[in-house]
VMD Tcl script that draws the C-alpha trace (Angstrom):
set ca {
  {105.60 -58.83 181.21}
  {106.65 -59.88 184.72}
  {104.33 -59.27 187.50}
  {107.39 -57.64 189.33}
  {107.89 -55.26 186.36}
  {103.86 -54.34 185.90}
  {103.19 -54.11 190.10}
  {106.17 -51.03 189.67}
  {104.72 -49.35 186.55}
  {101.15 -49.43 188.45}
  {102.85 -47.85 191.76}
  {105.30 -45.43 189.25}
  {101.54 -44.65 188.25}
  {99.58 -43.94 191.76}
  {102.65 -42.09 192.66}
  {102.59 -39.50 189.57}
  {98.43 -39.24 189.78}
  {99.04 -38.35 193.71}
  {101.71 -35.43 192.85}
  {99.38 -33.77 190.75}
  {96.86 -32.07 193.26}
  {100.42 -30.62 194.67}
  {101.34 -29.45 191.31}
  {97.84 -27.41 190.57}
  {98.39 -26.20 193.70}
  {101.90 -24.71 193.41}
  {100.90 -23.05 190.15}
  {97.93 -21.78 191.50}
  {99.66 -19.86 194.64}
  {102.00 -18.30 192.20}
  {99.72 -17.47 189.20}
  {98.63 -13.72 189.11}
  {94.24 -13.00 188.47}
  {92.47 -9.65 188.44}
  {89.54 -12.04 191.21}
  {90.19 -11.58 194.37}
  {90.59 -14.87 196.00}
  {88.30 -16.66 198.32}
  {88.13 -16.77 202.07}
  {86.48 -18.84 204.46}
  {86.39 -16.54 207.23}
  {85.42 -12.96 205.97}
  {87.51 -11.28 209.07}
  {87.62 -7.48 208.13}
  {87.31 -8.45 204.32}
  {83.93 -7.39 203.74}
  {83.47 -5.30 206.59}
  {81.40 -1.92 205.86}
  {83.03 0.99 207.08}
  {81.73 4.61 207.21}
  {83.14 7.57 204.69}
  {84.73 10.47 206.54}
  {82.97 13.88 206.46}
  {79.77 12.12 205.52}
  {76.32 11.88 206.78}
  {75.47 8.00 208.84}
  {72.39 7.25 209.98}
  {74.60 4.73 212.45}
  {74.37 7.70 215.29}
  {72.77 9.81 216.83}
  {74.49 13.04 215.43}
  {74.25 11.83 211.81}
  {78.07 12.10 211.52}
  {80.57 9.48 210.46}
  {83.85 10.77 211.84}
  {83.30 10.76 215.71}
  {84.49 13.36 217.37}
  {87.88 13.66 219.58}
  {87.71 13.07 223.05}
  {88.10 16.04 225.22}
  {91.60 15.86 227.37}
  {93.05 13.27 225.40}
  {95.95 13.90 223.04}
  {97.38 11.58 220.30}
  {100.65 9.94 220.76}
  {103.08 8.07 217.99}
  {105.10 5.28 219.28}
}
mol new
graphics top color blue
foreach p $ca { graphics top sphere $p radius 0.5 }
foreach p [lrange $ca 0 end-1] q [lrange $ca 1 end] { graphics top cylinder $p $q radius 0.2 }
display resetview
């Protein structure tokens, strides 16, 4: 075999073994799972949030819905 010949079958090679971390991760993006998937920054992901109409020892009142502020009124926009 030429040296010509073999030096393109090697970089034919390095070529296809570099496409396939682009390949797992196109079928990866697309594939449906049940898991939810993982973050790096949590954000408002695992934030814990307070029931409505149920007791929290968070304030003072023991109430988790706060009350509505006196003179205000809600707008939609």
């Amino acid at each position: 075999m030429k040296a010509k010949t073999r030096n393109f079958y090697i970089i034919g090679d390095l070529v296809l073994l570099a496409l396939i971390p682009f390949g797992i991760i196109a079928v990866r993006r697309y594939s449906y799972t049940t898991t939810p998937r993982f973050a790096i920054i949590q954000d408002m992901d695992r934030m814990p949030y307070l029931k409505p109409q149920r007791r929290s020892p968070v304030f003072a009142d023991d109430r988790g819905m706060r009350p509505h502020i006196a003179g205000t009124m809600a707008q939609q926009d």
